[in-house]
PAZAPA-4460 file (N, C-alpha, C; in steps of 0.05 Angstrom, whole numbers, plus 32768, in hexadecimal, padded with zeros to 4 digits):
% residues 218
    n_x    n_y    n_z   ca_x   ca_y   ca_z    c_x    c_y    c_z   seq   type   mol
   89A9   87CB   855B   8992   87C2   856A   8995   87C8   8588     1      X     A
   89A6   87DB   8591   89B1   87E1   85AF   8995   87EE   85B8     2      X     A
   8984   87F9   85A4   8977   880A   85B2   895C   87FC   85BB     3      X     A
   895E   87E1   85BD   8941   87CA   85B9   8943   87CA   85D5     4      X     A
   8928   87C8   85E3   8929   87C3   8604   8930   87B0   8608     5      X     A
   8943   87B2   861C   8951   8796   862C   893F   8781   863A     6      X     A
   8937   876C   863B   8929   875E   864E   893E   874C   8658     7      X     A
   892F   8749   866E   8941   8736   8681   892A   871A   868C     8      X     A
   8933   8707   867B   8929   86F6   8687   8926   86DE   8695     9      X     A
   891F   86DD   86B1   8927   86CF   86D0   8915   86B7   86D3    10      X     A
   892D   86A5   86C5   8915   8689   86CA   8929   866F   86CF    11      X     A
   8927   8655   86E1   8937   8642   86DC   8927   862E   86C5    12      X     A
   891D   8633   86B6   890E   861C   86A3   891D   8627   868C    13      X     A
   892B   8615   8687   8937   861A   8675   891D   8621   8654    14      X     A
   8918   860A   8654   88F2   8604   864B   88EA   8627   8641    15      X     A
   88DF   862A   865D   88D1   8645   8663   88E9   865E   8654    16      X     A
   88FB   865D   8660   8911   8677   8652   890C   8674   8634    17      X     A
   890E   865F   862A   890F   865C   860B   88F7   865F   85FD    18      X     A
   88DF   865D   8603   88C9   8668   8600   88C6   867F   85FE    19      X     A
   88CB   8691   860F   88C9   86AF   861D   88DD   86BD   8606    20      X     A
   88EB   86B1   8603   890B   86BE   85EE   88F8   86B8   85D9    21      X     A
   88EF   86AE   85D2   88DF   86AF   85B0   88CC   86B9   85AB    22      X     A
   88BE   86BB   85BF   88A9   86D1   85BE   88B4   86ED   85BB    23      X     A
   88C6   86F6   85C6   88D7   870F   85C5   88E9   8717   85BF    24      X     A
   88F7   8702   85B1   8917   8708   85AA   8914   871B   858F    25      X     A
   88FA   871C   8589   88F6   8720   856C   88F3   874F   8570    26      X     A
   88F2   874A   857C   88E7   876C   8592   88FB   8776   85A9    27      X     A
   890D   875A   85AB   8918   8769   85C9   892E   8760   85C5    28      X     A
   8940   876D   85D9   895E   875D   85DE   895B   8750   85FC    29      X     A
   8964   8738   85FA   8964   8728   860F   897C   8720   8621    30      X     A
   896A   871F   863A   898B   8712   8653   897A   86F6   8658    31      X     A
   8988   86E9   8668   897B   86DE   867C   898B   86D0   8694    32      X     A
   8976   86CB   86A9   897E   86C0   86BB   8972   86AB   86CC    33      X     A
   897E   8690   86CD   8975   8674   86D7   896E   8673   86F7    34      X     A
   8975   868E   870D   8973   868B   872A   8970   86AB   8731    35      X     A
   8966   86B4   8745   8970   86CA   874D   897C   86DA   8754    36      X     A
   8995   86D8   875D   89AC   86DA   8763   89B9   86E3   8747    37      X     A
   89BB   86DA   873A   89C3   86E2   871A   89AE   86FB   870D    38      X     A
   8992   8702   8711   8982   870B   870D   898B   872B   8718    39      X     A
   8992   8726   872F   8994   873B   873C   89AB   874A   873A    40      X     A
   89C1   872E   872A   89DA   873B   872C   89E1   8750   870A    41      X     A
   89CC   8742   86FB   89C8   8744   86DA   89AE   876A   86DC    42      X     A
   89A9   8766   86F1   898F   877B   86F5   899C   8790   86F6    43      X     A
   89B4   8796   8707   89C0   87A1   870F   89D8   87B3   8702    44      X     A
   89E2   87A0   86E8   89F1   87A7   86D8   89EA   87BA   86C2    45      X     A
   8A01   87C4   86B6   89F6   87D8   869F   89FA   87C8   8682    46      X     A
   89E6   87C1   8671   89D6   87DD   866A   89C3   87C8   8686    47      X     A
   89B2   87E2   8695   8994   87CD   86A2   8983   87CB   868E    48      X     A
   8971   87B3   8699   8963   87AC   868A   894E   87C4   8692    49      X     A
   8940   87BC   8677   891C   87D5   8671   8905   87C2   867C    50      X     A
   890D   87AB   8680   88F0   8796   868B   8901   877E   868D    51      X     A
   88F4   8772   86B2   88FC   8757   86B6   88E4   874A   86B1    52      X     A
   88E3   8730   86A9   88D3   871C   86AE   88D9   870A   86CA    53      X     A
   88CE   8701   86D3   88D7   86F9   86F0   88BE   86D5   86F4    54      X     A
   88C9   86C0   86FD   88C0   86AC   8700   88BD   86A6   8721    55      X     A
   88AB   86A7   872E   88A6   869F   8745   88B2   868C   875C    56      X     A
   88B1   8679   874E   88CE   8660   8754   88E4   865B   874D    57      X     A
   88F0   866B   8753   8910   866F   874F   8922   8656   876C    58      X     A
   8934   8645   875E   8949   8635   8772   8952   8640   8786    59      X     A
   8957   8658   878B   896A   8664   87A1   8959   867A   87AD    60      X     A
   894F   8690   879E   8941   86A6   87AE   8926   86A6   879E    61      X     A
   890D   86A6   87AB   88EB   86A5   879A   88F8   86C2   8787    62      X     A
   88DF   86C2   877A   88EA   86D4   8765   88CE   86F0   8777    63      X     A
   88CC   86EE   8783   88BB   8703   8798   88D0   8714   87A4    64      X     A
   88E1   86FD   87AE   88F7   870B   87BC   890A   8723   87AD    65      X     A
   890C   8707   878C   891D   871A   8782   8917   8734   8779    66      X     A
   88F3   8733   8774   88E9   8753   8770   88EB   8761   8786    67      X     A
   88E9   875A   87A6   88E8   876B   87BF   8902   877E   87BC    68      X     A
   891F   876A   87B7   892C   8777   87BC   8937   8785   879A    69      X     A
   892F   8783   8784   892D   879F   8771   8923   87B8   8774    70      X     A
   890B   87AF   8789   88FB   87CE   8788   8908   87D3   879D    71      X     A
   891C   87D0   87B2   8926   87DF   87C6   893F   87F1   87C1    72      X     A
   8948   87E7   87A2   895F   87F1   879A   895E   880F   878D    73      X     A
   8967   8826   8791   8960   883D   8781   896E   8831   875E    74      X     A
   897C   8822   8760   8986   881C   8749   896D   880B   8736    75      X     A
   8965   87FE   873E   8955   87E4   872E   893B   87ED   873A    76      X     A
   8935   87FF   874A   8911   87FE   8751   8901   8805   8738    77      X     A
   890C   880F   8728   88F1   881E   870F   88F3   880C   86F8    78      X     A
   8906   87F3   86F9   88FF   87D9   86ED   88E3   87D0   86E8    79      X     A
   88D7   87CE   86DB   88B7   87C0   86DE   88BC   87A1   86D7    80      X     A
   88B0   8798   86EE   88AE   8773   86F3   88A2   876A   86E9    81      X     A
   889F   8757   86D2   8883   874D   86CF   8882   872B   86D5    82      X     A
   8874   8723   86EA   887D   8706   86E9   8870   86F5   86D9    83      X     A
   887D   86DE   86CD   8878   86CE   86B2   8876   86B9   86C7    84      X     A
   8867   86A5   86DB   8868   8696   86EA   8852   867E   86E3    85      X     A
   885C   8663   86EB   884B   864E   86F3   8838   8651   870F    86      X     A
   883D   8667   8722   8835   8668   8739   881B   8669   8737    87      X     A
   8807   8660   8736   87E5   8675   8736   87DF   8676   8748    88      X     A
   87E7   8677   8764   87DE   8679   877B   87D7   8696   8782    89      X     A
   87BD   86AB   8785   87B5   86C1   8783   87C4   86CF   8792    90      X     A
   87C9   86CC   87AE   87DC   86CB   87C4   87F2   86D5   87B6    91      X     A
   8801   86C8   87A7   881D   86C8   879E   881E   86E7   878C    92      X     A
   8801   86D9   877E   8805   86F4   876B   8800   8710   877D    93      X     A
   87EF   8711   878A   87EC   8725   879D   8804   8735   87AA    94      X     A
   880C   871E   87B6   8825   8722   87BD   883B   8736   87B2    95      X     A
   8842   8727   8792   884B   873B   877D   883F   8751   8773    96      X     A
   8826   875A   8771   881D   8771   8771   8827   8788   8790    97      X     A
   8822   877A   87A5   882F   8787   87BD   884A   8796   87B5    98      X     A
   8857   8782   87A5   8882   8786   879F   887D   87A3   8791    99      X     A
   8862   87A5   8785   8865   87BA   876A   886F   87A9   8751   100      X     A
   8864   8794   874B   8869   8788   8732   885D   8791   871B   101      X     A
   885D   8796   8705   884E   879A   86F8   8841   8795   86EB   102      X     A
   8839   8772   86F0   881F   876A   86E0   882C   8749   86E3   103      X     A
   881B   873C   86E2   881F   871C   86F0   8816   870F   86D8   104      X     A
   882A   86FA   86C4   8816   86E9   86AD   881B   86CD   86C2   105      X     A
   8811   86C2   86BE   8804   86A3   86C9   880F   868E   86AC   106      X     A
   8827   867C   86AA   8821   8660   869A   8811   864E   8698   107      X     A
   8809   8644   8683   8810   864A   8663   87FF   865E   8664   108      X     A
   880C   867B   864B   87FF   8691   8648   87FA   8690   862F   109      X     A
   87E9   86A0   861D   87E6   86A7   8607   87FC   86BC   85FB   110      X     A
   8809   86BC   85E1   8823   86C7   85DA   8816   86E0   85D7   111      X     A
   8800   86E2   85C9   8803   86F7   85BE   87F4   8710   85DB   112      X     A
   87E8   8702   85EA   87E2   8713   8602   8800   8717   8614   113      X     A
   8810   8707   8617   8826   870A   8621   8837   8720   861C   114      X     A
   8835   871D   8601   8848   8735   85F6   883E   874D   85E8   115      X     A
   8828   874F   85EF   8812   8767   85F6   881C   8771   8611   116      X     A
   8818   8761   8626   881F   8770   8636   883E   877C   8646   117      X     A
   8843   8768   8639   8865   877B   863C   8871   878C   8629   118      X     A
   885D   8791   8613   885F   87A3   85FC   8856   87C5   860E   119      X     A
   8834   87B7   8615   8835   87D0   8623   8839   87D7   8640   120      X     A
   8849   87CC   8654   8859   87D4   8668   8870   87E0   8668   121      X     A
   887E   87DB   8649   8895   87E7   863D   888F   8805   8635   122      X     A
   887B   8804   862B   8876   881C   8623   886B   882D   8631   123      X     A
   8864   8826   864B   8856   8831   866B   886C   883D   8677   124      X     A
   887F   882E   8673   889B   8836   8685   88A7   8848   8678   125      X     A
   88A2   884A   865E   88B5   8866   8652   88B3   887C   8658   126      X     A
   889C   8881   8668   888E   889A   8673   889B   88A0   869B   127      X     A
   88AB   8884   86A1   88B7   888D   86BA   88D0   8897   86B4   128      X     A
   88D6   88A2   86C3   88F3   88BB   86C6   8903   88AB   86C7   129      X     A
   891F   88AC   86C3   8930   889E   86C5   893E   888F   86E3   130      X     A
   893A   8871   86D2   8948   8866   86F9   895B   886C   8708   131      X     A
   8951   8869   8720   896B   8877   8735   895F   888A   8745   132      X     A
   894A   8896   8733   893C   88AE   8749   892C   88A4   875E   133      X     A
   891C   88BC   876E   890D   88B1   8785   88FD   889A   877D   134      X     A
   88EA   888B   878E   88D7   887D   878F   88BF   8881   8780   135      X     A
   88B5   88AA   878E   88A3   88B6   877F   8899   88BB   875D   136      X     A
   88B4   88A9   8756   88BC   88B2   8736   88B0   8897   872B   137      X     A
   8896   8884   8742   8886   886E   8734   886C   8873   8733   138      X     A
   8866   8899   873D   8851   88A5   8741   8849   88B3   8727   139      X     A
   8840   88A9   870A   8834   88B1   86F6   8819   88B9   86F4   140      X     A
   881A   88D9   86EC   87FF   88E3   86E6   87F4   88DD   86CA   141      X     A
   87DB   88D9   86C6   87D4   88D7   86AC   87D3   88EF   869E   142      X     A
   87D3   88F4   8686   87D4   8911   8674   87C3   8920   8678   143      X     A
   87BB   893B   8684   87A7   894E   8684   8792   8936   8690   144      X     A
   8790   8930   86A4   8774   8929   86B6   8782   891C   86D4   145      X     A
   879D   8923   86D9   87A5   8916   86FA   87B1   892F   86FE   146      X     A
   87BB   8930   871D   87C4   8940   8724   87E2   8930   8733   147      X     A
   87F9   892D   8726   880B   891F   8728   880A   891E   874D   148      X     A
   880D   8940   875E   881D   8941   8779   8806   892A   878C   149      X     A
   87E1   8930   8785   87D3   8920   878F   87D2   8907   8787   150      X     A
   87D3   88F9   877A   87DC   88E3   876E   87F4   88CF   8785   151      X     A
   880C   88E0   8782   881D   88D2   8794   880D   88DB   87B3   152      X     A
   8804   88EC   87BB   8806   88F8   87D5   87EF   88D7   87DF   153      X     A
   87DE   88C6   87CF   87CF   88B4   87D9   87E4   88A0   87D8   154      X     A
   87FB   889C   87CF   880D   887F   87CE   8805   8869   87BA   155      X     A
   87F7   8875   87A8   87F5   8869   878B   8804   8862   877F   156      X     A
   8810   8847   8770   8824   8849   875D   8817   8851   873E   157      X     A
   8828   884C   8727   8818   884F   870F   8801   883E   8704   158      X     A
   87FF   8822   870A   87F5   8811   86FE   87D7   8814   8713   159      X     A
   87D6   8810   8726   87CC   881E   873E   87B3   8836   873F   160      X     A
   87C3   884A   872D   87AF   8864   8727   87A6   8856   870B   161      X     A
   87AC   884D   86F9   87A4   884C   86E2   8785   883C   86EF   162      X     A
   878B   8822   86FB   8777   8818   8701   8763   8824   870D   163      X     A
   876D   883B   8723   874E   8847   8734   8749   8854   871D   164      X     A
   8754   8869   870D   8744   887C   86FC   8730   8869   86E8   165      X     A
   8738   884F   86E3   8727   883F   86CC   8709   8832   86E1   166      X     A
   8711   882D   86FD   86F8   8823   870F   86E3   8841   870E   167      X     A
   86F3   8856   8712   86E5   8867   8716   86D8   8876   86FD   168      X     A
   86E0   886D   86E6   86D3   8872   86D2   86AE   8864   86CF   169      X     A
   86B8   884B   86E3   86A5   883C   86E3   86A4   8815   86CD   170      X     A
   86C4   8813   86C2   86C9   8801   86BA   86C8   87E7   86CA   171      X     A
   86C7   87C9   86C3   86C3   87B4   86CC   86DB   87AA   86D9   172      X     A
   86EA   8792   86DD   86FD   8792   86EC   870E   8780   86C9   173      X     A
   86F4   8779   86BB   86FB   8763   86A5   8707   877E   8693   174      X     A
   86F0   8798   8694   86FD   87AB   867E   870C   87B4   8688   175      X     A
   8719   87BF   869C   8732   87BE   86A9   8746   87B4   869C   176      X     A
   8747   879B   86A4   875D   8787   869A   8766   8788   8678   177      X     A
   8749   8789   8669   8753   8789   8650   875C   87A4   864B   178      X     A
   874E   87BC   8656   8761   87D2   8647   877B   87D1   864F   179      X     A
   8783   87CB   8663   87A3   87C8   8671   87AE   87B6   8663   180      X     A
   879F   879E   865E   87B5   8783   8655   87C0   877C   8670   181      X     A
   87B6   8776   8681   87BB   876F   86A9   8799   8759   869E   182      X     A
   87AC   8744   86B2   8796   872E   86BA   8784   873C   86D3   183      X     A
   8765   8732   86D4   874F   8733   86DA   8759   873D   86F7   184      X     A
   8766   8726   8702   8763   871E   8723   8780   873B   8722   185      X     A
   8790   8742   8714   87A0   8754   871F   8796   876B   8721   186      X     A
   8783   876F   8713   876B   8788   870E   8762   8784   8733   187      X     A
   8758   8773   8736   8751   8770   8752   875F   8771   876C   188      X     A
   876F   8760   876A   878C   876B   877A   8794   878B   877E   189      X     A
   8797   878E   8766   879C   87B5   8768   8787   87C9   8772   190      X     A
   8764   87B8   8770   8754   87CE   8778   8757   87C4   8796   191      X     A
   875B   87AA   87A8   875A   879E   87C1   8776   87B6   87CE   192      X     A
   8789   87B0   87BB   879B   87C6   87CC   8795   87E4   87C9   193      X     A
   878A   87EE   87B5   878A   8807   87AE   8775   8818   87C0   194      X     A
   875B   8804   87CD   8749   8809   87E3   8754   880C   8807   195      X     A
   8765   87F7   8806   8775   87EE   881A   8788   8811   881F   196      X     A
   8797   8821   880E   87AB   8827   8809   879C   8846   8812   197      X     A
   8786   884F   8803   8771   8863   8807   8761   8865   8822   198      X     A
   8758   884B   882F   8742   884A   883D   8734   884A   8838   199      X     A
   8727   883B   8820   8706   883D   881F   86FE   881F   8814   200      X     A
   86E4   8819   8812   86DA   8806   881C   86C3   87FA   8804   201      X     A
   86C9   880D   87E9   86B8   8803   87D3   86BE   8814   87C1   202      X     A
   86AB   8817   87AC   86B1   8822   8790   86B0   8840   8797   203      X     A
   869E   8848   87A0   8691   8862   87A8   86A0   8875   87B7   204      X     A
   86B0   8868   87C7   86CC   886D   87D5   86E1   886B   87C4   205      X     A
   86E5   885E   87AF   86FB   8865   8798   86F4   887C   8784   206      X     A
   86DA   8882   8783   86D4   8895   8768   86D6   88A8   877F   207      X     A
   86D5   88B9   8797   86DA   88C9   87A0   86EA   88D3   87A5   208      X     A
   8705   88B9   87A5   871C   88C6   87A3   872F   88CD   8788   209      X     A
   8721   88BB   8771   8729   88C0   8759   8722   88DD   8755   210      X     A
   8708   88E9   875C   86FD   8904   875A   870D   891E   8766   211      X     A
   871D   8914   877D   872A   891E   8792   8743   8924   878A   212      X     A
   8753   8915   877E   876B   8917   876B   8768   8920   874B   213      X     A
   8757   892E   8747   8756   8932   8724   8754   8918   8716   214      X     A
   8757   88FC   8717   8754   88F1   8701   8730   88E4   86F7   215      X     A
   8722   88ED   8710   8703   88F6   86F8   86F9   8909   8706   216      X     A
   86E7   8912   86EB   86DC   892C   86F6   86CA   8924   8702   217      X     A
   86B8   8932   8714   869D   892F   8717   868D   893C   870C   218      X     A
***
């Protein structure tokens, strides 16, 4: 079973860890860790983990922090975060979208959406290069319709482009979310930064640059 993805999961609730382990123990091999400091030190180690879960309120370091400093590491940056948090403060989550997290669930969640979506974040990440490389290696083109070098040259990450090419399809922020398996408001968050990130100032300004980079035609 060596070959089952590793999760790592970063929580002091004890409660919460044992939940999270049953939902997944059944699919995954499991770590975990009660603080950050251990998180980081367990992140770090071999085998690494293929996906952290990450809790917001951590005793010693927020668990924001502990994603700030993963993604600074060439070792642990192509980790994908997903935080499993009591936090709902939009702010917060925002915040973690800023880290490059890759998708925020909110407590109490639904199981089977939960592990939907770290089913398919796992399977998102199989398609990045192996960790350790540049930064640029979180710049994923979609198959025959992006142009990988324009893609990065706007400072897109993956989750990022998936969302402008789906706005610019002309999808909702709700059909968004369900084709992703990403909550509503993170759909929103990503188009708030993804406008911010471009320069532009509405939809019309995202479909021109979706057009501009290959991922729609006009």
């Amino acid at each position: 079973m060596s070959h089952w993805p590793l999760v790592l999961v970063v929580d002091n609730s004890s409660t919460d860890v044992q939940t999270i382990s049953e939902v997944l123990n059944s699919d995954y091999r499991i770590k975990v860790a009660v603080n950050g400091e251990d998180a980081l030190a367990i992140a770090r180690r071999n085998p690494l983990p293929d996906l952290i879960l990450l809790e917001v309120r951590m005793p010693d370091i927020s668990g924001l922090e502990v994603c700030r400093r993963l993604k600074q590491s060439p070792l642990t940056q192509n980790i994908p975060v997903i935080f499993v948090t009591s936090e709902r403060d939009e702010s917060q989550e925002a915040l973690a979208m800023e880290l490059h997290a890759a998708d925020y669930i909110t407590k109490p969640y639904s199981v089977a959406v939960a592990r939907a979506r770290i089913r398919n974040r796992l399977l998102s990440h199989r398609e990045v290069p192996a960790r350790g490389g540049s930064p640029s290696t979180d710049f994923i083109a979609f198959p025959a319709r992006s142009l990988p070098g324009q893609v990065a040259d706007m400072g897109l990450g993956k989750r990022q482009t998936e969302v402008l090419a789906l706005i610019a399809e002309g999808l909702t922020s709700a059909e968004i979310a369900d084709q992703l398996s990403i909550a509503k408001g993170t759909v929103e968050v990503h188009r708030e930064n993804i406008m911010r990130k471009l320069g532009v100032r509405n939809i019309a300004g995202l479909v021109k640059c979706a057009i501009r980079c290959g991922l729609l035609h006009p």
